[in-house]
C-alpha positions in Angstrom: 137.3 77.6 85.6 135.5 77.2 88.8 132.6 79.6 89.6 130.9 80.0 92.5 128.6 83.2 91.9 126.3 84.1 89.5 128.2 86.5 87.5 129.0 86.6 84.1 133.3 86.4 84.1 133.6 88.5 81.0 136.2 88.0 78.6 138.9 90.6 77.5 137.1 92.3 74.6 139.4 94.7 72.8 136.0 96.8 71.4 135.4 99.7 74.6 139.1 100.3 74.6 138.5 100.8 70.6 135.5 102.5 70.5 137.0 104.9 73.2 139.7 105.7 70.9 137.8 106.5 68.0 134.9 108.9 70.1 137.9 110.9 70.7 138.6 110.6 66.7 135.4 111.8 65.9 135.1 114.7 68.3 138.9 115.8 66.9 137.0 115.1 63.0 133.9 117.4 64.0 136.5 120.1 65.2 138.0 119.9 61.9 134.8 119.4 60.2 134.0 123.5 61.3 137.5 124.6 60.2 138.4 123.1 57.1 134.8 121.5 56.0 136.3 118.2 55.8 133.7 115.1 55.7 136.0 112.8 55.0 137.7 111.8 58.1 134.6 112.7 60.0 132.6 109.9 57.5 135.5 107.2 58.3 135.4 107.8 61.6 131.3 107.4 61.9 132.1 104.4 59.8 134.7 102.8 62.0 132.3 103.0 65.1 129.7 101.4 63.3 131.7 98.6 62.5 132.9 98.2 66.3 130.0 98.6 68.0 128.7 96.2 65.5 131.1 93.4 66.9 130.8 94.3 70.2 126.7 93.7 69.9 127.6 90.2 68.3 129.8 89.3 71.0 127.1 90.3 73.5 124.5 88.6 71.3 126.6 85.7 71.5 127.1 86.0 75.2 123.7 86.0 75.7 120.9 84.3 73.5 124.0 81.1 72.7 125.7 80.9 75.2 123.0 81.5 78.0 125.1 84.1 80.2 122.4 86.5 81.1 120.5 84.5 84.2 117.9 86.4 85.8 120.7 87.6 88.0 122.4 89.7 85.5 119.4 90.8 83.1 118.3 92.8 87.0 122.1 94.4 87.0 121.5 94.9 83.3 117.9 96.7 83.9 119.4 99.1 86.5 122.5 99.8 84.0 119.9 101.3 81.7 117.4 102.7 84.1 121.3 104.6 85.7 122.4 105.4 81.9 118.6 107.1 80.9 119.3 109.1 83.7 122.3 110.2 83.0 120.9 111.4 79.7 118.3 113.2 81.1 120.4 115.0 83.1 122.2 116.1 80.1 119.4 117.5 78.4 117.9 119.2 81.8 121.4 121.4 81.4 120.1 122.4 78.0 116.8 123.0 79.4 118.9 125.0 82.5 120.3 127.3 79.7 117.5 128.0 77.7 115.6 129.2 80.3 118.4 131.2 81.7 118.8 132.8 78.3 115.0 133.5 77.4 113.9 134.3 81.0 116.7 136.9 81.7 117.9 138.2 78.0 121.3 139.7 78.3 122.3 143.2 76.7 124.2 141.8 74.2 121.3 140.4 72.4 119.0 143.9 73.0 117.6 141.7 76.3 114.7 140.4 73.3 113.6 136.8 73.3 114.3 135.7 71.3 116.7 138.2 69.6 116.1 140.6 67.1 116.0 139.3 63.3 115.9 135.6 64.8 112.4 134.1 63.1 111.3 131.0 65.0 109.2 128.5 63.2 105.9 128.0 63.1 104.8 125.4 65.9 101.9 124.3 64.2 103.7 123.3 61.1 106.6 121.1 60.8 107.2 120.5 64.6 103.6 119.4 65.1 103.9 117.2 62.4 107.3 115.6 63.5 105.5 115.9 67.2 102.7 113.6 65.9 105.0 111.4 64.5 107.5 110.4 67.5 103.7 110.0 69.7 102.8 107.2 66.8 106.0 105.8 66.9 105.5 105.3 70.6 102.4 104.2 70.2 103.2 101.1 67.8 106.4 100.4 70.1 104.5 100.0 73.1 101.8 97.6 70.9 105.1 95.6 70.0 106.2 95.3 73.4 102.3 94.0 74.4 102.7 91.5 71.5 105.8 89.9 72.8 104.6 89.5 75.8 101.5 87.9 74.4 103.6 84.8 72.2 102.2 87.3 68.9 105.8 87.7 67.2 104.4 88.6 63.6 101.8 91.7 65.2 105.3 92.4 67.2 107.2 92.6 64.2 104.9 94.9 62.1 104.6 97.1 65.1 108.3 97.9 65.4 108.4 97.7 61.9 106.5 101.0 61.7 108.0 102.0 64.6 111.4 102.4 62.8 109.6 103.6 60.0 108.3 106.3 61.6 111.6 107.1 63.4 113.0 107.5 59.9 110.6 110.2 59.1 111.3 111.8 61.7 115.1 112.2 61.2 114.3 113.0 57.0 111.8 115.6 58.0 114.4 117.4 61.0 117.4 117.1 58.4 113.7 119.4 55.9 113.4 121.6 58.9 117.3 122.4 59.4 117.5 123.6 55.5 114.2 125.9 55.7 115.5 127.9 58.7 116.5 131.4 58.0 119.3 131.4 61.0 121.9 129.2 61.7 124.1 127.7 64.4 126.3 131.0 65.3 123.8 133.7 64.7 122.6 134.0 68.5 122.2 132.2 71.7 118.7 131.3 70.7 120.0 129.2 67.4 122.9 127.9 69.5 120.7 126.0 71.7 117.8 125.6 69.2 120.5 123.6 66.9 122.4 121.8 69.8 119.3 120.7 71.7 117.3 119.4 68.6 120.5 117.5 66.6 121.3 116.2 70.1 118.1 114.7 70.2 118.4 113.7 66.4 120.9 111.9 67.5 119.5 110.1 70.0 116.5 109.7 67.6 119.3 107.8 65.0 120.4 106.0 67.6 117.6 104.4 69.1 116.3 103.6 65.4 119.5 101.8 64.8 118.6 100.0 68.5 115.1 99.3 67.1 116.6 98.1 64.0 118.6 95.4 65.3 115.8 94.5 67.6 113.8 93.7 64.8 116.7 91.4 62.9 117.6 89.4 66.2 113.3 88.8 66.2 113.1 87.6 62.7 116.0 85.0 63.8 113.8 84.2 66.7 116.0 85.6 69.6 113.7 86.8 71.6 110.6 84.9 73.8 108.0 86.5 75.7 110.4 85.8 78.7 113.6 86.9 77.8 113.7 89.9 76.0 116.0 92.8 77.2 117.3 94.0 74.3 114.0 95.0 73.1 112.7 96.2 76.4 115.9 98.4 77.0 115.2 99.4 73.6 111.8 100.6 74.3 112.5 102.5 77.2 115.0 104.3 75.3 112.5 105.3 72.7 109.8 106.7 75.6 112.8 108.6 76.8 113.5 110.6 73.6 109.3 110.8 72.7 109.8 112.8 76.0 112.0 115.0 75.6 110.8 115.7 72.3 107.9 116.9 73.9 110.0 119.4 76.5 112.0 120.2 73.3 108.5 121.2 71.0 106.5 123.3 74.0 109.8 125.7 75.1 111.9 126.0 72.0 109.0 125.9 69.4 106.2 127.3 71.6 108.0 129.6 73.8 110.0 131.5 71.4 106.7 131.7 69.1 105.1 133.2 72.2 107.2 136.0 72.9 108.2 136.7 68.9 
């Protein structure tokens, strides 16, 4: 096929029209999941997605490192795709933001118009959070190291650096799923655990997620996919991570602090 323009002419993939499919699955399984505590058909469901987002990441793989599609000209669309997609995550968690602070700075009469309300104990700032706070601040730490040592031609320090960067991530999530199981309130008990659950397993989430990102940044390096000129993946990967140590930081001073302040 002739082509005149630097595009990459994608082929018909049959994964978005697939994964969109089974989103919808999931959020009809998590429904269920509430009414009828069934894990089954929410665990296939997480399953299935795995497995197609796995082949769609091989095709683009493929697309890319093999087949040499992504010029320079499509690596800048692909920048501004993730630069456009970060924000539209951050402007998910500023609504979050927008209802706490609605909620806490104008307490409503159904909940005494206390902040946060009565019998809701919120933990300790200086304990667990500061430690998972420390944590996510090392993990970008090494991540920024491994990005330096790509960029320098030193693949092995780059690899031990994002190797403790996932490490770290994985603490993270093990000591969040600790924290969930020591709280004395739980998702339905007030406004204030509402958002407290939603806005911290959201960003658990996002946590799990970029690990798995991270992950498979640091399989296509040991097969030598990446050079200290052409790697996206693992720069896109990196902003990612920056973007969740942030909010993780808006998450630990209002929901931790704040409530702490005014209990």
């Amino acid at each position: 096929m002739l082509k005149n323009n630097p595009f990459h002419m994608i082929n018909y993939s049959p994964w978005p029209f697939m994964l969109a499919f089974n989103l919808l699955f999931i959020f009809m399984s998590f429904i269920k999941l509430f009414y009828h505590k069934n894990f089954l058909s929410m665990t296939f469901n997480i399953m299935v997605t795995f497995m197609i987002m796995f082949q769609w990441w091989r095709d683009i793989i493929r697309e890319s490192t093999f087949l040499g599609n992504h010029t320079s000209f499509i690596l800048n669309f692909l920048k501004w795709s993730m630069m456009i997609f970060i924000t539209s995550e951050l402007l998910f968690f500023i609504s979050i933001f927008w209802s706490f602070f609605h909620s806490s700075l104008s307490p409503s009469i159904e909940i005494g118009m206390n902040w946060p309300p009565l019998n809701i104990i919120p933990l300790n700032p200086l304990q667990l959070p500061l430690l998972n706070t420390l944590i996510l601040l090392s993990s970008s730490m090494f991540i920024t190291k491994a990005h330096y040592s790509i960029n320098m031609n030193n693949y092995k320090k780059s690899l031990l650096n994002l190797f403790f960067t996932i490490l770290l991530g994985i603490m993270f999530s093990i000591l969040q799923l600790f924290e969930y199981y020591s709280l004395s309130f739980s998702i339905s008990d007030s406004i204030y655990s509402s958002l407290f659950f939603f806005s911290t397993g959201f960003h658990g989430f996002h946590v799990i997620i970029g690990t798995m990102f991270l992950f498979i940044c640091l399989l296509r390096q040991l097969f030598n996919h990446f050079s200290n000129n052409h790697f996206f993946a693992f720069e896109s990967a990196s902003w990612y991570w920056h973007f969740v140590d942030l909010i993780w930081l808006f998450i630990y001073t209002f929901l931790y602090w704040w409530g702490k302040l005014f209990n």
